[in-house]
Each structure stands twice: as C-alpha cells, then as structure tokens.
C-alpha positions as CSV (number, residue, x, y, z in Angstrom):
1,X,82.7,158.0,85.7
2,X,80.2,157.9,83.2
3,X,76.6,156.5,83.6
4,X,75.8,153.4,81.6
5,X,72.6,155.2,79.9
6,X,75.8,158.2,78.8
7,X,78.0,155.2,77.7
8,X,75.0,153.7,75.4
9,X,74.1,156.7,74.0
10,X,77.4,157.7,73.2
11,X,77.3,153.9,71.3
12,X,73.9,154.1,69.7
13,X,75.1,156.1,66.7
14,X,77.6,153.0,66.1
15,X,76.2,150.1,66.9
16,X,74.4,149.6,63.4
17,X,78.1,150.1,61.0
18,X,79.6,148.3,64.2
19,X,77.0,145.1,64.3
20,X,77.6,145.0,59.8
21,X,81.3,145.0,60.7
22,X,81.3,142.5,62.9
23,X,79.2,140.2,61.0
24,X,81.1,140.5,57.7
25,X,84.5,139.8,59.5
26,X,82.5,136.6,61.6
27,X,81.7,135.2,58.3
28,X,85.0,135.7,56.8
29,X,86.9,133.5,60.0
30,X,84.5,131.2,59.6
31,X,85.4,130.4,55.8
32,X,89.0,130.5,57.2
33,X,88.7,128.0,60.2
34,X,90.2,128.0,63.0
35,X,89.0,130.7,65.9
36,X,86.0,132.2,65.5
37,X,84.6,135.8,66.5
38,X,83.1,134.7,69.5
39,X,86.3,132.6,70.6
40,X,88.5,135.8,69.8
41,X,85.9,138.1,71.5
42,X,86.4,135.8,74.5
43,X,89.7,135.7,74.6
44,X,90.0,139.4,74.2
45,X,87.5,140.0,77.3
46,X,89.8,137.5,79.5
47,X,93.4,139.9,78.9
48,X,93.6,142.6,80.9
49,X,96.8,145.1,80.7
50,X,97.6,147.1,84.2
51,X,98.0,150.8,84.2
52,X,101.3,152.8,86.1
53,X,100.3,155.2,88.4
54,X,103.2,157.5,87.1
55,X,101.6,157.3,83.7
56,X,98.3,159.1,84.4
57,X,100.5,162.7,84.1
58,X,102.0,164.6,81.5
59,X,105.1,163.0,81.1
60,X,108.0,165.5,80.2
61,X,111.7,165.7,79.3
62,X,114.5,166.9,80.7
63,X,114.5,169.9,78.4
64,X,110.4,170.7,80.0
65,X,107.3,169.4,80.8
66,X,103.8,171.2,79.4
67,X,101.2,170.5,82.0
68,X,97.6,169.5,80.5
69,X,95.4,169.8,83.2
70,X,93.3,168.0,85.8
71,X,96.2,165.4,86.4
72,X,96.0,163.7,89.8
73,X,97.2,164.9,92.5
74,X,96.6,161.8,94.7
75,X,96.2,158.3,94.6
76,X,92.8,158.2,95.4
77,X,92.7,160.4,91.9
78,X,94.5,158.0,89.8
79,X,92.4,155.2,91.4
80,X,89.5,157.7,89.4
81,X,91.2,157.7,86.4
82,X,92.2,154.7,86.3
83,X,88.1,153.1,87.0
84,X,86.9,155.4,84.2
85,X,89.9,154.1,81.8
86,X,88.2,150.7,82.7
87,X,84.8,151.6,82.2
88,X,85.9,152.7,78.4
89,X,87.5,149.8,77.5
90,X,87.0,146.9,80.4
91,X,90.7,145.9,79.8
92,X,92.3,147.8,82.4
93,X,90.8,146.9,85.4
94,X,94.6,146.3,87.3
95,X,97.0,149.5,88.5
96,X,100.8,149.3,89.0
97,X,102.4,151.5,91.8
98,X,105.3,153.1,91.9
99,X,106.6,153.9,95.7
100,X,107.5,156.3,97.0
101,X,105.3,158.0,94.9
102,X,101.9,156.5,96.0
103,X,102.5,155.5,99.5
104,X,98.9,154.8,100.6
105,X,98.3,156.4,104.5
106,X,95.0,154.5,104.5
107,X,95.0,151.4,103.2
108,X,91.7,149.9,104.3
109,X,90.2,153.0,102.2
110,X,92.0,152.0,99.2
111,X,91.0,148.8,98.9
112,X,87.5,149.7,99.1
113,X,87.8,152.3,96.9
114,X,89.4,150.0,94.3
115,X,86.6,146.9,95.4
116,X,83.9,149.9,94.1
117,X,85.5,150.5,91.1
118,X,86.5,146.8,90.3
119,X,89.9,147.5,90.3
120,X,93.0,146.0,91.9
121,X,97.0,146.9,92.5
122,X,98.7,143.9,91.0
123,X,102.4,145.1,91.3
124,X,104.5,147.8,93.5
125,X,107.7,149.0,92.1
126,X,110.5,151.1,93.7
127,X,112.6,153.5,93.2
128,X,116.2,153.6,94.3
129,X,117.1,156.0,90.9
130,X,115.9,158.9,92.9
131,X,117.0,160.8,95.8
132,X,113.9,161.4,97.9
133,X,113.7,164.2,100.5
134,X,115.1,163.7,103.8
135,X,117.2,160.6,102.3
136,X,119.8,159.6,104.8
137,X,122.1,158.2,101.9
138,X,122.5,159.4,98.2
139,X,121.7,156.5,95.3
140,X,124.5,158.9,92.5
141,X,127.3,156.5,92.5
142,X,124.3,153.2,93.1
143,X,121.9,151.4,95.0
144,X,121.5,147.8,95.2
145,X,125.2,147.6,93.9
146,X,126.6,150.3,95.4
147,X,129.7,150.4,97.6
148,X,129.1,152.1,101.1
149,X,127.1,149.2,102.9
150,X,125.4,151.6,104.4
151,X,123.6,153.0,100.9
152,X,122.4,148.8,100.0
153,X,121.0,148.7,103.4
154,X,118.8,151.7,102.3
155,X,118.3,150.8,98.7
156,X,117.4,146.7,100.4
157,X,115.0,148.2,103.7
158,X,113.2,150.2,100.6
159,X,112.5,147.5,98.6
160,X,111.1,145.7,102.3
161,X,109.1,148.8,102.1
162,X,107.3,148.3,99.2
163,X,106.8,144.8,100.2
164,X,104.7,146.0,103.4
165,X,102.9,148.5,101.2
166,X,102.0,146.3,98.7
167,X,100.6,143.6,100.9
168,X,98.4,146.1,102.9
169,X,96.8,146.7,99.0
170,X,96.2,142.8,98.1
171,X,99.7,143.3,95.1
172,X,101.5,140.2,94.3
173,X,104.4,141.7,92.2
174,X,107.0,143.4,93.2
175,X,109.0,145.1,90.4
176,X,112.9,146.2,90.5
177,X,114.4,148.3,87.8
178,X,118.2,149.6,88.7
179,X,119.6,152.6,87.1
180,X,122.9,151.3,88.7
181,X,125.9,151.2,86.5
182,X,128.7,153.3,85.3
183,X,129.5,156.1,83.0
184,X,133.3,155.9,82.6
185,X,136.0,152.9,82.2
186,X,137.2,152.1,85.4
187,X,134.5,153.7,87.3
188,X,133.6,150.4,88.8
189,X,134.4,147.1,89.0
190,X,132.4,145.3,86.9
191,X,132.6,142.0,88.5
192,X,132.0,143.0,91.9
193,X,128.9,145.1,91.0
194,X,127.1,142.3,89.7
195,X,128.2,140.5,93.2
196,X,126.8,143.1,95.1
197,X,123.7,143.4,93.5
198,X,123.0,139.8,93.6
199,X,123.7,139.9,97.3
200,X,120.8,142.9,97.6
201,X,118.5,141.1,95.6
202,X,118.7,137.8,97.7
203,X,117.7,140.2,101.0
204,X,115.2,141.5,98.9
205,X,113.9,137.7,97.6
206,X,114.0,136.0,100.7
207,X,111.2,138.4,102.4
208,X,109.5,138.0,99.5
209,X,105.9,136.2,100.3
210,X,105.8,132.8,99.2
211,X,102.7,133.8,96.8
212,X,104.6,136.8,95.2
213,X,106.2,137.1,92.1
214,X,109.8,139.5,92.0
215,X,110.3,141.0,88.4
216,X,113.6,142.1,87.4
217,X,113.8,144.7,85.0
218,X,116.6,145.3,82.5
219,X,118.4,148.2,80.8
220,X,121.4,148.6,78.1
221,X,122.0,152.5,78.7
222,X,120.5,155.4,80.4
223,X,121.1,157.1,82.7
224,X,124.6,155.2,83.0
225,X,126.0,155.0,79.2
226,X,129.2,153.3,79.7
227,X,127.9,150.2,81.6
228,X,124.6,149.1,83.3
229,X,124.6,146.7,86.0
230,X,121.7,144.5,84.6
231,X,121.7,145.6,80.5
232,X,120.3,142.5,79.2
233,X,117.7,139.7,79.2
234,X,120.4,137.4,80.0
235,X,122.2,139.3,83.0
236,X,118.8,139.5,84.6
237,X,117.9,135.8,83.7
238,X,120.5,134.7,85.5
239,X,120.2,137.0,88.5
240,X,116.4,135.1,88.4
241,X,118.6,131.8,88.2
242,X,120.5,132.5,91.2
243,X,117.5,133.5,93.7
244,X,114.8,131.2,93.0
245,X,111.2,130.2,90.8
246,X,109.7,133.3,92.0
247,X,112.1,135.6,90.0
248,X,110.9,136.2,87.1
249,X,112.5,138.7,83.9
250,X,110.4,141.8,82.8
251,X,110.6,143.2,78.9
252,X,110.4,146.4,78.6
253,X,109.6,146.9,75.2
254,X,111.9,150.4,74.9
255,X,114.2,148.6,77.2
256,X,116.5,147.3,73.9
257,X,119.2,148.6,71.4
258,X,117.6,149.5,68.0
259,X,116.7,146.5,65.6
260,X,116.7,143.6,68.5
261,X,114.9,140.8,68.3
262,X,112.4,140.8,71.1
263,X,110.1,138.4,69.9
264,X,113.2,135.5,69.9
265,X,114.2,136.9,73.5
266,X,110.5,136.4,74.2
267,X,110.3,132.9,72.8
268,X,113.4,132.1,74.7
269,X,112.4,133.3,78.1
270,X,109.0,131.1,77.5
271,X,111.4,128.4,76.7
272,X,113.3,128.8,79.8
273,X,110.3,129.3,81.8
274,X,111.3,133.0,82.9
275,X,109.2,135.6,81.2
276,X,107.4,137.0,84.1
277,X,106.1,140.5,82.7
278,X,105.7,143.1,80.3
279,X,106.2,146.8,80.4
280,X,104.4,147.9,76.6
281,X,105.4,151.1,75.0
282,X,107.1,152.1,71.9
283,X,110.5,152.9,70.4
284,X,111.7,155.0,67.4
285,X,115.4,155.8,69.4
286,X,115.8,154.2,72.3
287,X,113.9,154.1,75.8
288,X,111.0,156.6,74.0
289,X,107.8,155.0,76.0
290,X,105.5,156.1,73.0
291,X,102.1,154.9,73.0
292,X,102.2,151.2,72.4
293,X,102.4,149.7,68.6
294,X,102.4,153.5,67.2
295,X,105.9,152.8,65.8
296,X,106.5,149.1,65.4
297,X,103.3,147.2,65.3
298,X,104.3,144.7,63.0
299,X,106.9,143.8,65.7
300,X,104.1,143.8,68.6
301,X,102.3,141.5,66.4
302,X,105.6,139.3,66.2
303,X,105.3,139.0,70.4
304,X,102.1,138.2,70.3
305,X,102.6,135.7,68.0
306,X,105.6,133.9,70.2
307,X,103.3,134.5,73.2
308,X,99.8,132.8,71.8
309,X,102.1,129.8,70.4
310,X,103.9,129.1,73.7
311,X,100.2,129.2,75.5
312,X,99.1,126.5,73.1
313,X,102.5,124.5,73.5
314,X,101.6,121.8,76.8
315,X,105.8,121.8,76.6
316,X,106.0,125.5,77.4
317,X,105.8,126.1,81.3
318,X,105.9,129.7,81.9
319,X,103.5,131.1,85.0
320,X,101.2,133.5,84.2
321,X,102.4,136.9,82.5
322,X,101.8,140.3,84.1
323,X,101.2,143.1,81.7
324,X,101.1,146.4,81.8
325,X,101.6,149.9,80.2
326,X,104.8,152.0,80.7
327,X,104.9,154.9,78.9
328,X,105.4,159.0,78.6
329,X,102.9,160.7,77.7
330,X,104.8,164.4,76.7
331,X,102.1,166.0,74.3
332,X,98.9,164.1,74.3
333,X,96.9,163.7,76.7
334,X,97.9,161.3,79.2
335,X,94.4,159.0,79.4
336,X,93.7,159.2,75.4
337,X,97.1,157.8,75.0
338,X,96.5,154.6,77.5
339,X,93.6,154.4,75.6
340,X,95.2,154.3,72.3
341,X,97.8,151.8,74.3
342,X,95.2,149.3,74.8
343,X,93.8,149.4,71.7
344,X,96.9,148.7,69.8
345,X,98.3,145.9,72.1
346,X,94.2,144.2,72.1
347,X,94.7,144.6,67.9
348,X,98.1,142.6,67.7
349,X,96.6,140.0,70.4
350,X,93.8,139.6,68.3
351,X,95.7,139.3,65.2
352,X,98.0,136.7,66.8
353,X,95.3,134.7,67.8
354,X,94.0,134.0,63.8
355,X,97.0,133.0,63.0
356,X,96.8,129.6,61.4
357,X,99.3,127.5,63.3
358,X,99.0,124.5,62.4
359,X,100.1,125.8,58.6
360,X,102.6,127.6,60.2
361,X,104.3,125.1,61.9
362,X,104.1,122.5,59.1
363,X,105.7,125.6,56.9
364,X,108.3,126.4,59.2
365,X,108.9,122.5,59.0
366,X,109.5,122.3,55.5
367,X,111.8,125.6,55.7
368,X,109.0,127.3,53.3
369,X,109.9,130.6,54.1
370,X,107.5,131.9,51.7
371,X,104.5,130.4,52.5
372,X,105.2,131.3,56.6
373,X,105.6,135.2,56.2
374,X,102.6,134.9,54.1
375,X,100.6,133.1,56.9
376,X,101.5,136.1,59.7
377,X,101.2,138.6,56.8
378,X,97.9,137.1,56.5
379,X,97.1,137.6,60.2
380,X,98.5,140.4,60.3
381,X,96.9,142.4,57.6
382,X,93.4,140.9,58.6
383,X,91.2,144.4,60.2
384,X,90.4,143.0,63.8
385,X,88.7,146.3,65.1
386,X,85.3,145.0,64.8
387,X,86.5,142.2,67.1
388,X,88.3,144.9,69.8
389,X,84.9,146.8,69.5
390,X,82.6,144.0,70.8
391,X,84.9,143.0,73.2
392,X,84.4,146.3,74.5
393,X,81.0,146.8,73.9
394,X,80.5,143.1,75.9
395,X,82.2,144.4,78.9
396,X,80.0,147.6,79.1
397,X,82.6,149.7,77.0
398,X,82.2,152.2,74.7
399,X,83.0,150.7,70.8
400,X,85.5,153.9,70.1
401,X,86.6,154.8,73.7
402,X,89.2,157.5,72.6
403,X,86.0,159.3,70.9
404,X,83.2,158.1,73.8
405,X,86.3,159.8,76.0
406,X,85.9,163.2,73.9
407,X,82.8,163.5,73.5
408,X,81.7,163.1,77.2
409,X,84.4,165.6,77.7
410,X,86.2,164.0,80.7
411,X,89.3,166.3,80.4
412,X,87.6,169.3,80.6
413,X,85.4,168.1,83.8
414,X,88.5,166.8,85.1
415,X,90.4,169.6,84.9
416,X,87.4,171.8,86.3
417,X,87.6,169.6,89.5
418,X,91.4,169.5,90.4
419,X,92.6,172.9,88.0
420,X,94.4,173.2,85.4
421,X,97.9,173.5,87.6
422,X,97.3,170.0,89.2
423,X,100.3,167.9,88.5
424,X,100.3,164.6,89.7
425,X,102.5,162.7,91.9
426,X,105.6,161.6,91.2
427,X,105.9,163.7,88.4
C-alpha cells in the first residue's frame, strides 16, 4: 500500500494539465446539455468492477508460462494486491474467488483483513474443469452432465462447497462455468446432457440462499470443440428459466464466436430481465481474455450504451449487474493490465453516459440511420480521460494509476517480499 502523502506527490506534477483538462471538457458538456462533469464524475465513482483472484498471476498457455515475479502465493496476498489495485484507482474495491483455489482456513481473518482494506468477496466460482488432487472421481468425460451418478454427486457437493465458503466471507454470487460437452459426433447424447445438467443445477439452486444470486456462464467451444453443453446466451437463459429468479446469465465478453453481436444479446437479456453479470476481457480469436477494450472498444462502448439506456428505461427490470474482470495476463504484468482493464471499461462507461438519448431515440424513430451512428460516433469520439482522472483523484486515486503504479515501484518491492519464483495459486 502506498501512503496518501506518496499518492499526492506522485499527483502534484499533474494536477495543474489535469485541473485545465477537466475544465475545458466541463465547459464543452455544458454547451452540449445533457450530463455534466460532475454528474459523470458521480456516476463513475458509484461503478465498481470486481477483480478474480486467478487473475493477479502470470497467466500462461498451454505451450508455457513466464513467471514475473512477486505473484501471490496466498489469499491473504491477493487480498494485498487486490487493496493496493483499489487504492490506485477506487474502482475495484470487490474480489471474485475461484475455489478450490482460495479456500479460506480462517475466515474470521479474512474478513477483517478485507474490512481494513475496504474490500469485499462479492462472488465464489467453482471448478469442476479440473481434476484436483486426491479427487475421488475424474471430471474428463463431464461434471454436472456427466454420466456416472457418482461424478454429479461430486461435481453438485462441490458447488455446496463453495456455497459454505462463500457465506463464511459475506459473497452473494455464486458463479458456474461448465467445460462439459463433447469433442466427437456421437460422443454423447445431446439431449440427455442438457437433462442432466439441468438436474445438477436444480441441486445446486435449491441450497442456494434466498439472498444469493446463481450466474450461469456460457461457452461455444473450448476445451470441447464439437459440442458444449451450455454454448449460448440462450441455452443458459433457459436453464435460468427452468430454476428460478435467482438465476441469472453471465457474458463473458471472449465467451462468443467472432463478429457476434453482444451488445443485441445484452439488450435482450435486459429485456428479458436475465443479465446477471459480466466477465470483461478482450478478443482478437476467440476466448483470448486480453486486457479489456484493447481490441474492440468501439464494441465495449456499444454495451455500455445498451446497458445505460436500459438503466434509464422504468420498463426495463433487470437486478443489479455484477461486474468483474476475467482475463490472462501472459506478458504484462498482471496488476498493470487490471489497471489498464479498468480504465478502458470506466472510458466506454463514461462515453455511454454523454450519449444524447433523447436524439437518439427520436433518430432511431424516424429510421435516420445517419444522424444515429453520428450521435454514438459523437459519444464515442468525445476524450473522457479527464473525467476517469477526477473520478480517481475524488476517491483518493492516483490520476495515471498505471504510471503512480511505476513510479512507486510496487513490482519490484513486491517481488523483493515474496521472490521472484512466487507463483500464485491456482496457477
């Protein structure tokens, strides 16, 4: 952690370009109407994006992973990271588990070490894509969906785990991604996987807490390439259908063929009432998890945009969204990159918000298709960092957190603390 006279002096040389910035851009909403800096700034301080334990490593391939150094080697670390990712940028003040990676073995000490820090576990997510040591029953041929009995009952009780877990931690989410599926015709039966599954899941749902929310994750390919048991939005939607308000669809943002429209699959969950959380990285291929809006941010700008107009839409009744960053982190370093992650997905929020609506929907009205692209281009193209920057600098932030980051030199100290051969959990 750094002190608040480090932060400010790492902001003093700044603040003066930083406070012209910000001025000119105020001035320039104002002439616009609609929001203005303040009301964005607001709104900007409000959102808060949760950070994966698993992400706080070098990610890797399966062709190698190059260790940076100083990675955590315990929860207790990533809770550290984690607090000082928060202290740069006071939008990350939520972490997302992933069991069995970070089972806690004192869970009274957690929670006070994440009351100290201002932090919180909002979700728990499990893993039945793994074998874990001392497994009584192999997930290779499935988990949830699997044939033997005997391997649901272990892919269900694990889930019942992370239930317990996240309870003893104050979560509310629980999270299920399946790598279940099929890589050759025949393989399995597609119907009766689905049947299966749905019969996990309802296990699963129905020890659920009544104040809990149970995301369900969906994949098209990998590591099963001929089928996936949940591949879509829809196959997940209406596995939520089937067990109740509480389920709620996830987007992963890499979690799509090339070229689909995720904004119109976000508009239509809203629509529906099912869009219960995010996972935010980026895609060039496939299932990349790049640092968020490094590839596509016109598109992230496009969700944005669906999500902002359903918040202002009374007709729209979706519950609150959970958010949070899923990503790889293979060559930079892990924390600059959730850094960079937040950045980007604050920018398209912002951008979203000064969208002029009203126009927009009295455009999309008169099928003026002109006149519409040209009010998001207008959005879109308007530089909102001034307005990220005082939303940092308001919550005790640094204004360039990626550069406050390197210039403290919080790698290096890190890596003096826990070596440069620490590799974190999980990973």
């Amino acid at each position: 952690m750094l002190s608040i006279s480090h932060l400010s002096d790492l902001n003093a040389p700044l603040l003066a370009d930083h406070e012209a910035d910000f001025h000119h851009l105020g001035e320039r909403l104002a002439r616009r109407g609609g929001l203005t800096a303040p009301n964005v700034v607001a709104r900007l301080r409000a959102f808060q994006v949760a950070v994966p334990s698993w992400a706080l490593g070098t990610g890797g391939t399966r062709f190698g992973r190059f260790a940076g150094g100083g990675e955590p080697r315990s929860l207790t670390e990533k809770i550290q990271d984690v607090a000082l990712l928060h202290q740069l940028n006071g939008s990350s003040n939520a972490i997302s588990l992933h069991i069995p990676w970070d089972i806690p073995t004192d869970a009274a000490a957690v929670r006070q070490q994440l009351a100290a820090a201002g932090l919180r576990i909002d979700s728990v997510n499990s893993n039945t894509f793994q074998d874990q040591p001392g497994q009584g029953h192999s997930y290779k041929y499935g988990s949830l969906s699997a044939t033997d009995p005997a391997v649901r009952a272990q892919a269900v009780q694990h889930n019942l785990d992370c239930l317990g877990y996240g309870q003893q931690l104050g979560a509310k989410v629980h999270t299920v991604w399946l790598a279940d599926g099929s890589n050759f015709p025949g393989q399995s039966h597609l119907r009766r996987a689905y049947q299966r599954t749905q019969e996990s899941l309802t296990a699963i749902y129905e020890a659920l807490p009544a104040d809990w929310t149970l995301l369900l994750e969906y994949k098209p390919y990998e590591p099963n390439f001929y089928s996936m048991v949940i591949p879509d939005w829809g196959t997940s939607y209406a596995l939520c259908q089937a067990l109740g308000q509480q389920a709620q669809v996830l987007v992963d943002l890499g979690h799509h063929l090339p070229n689909t429209n995720i904004e119109q699959i976000v508009g239509r969950l809203q629509h529906f009432g099912r869009l219960g959380g995010f996972h935010f990285n980026g895609s060039m291929y496939g299932d990349d998890d790049l640092t968020t809006g490094s590839i596509k941010p016109f598109q992230l700008f496009l969700i944005f945009n669906e999500l902002v107009d359903a918040g202002q839409d009374a007709t729209v009744h979706n519950p609150a969204v959970a958010y949070m960053i899923d990503a790889s982190h293979n060559t930079k370093d892990p924390l600059e990159d959730l850094l960079q992650s937040t950045d980007n997905i604050l920018t398209a929020y912002a951008k979203a918000l000064l969208v002029d609506r009203p126009a927009l929907h009295a455009a999309q009205e008169r099928n003026d298709a002109a006149l519409a692209e040209d009010l998001l281009r207008d959005a879109f193209l308007t530089d909102v960092r001034p307005l990220v920057a005082e939303a940092y600098r308001q919550c005790g932030g640094a204004l360039r957190p990626v550069a406050a980051y390197r210039q403290a030199g919080c790698r290096a100290s890190l890596t003096q603390q826990r070596g440069r051969q620490a590799v974190a959990t999980g990973l």
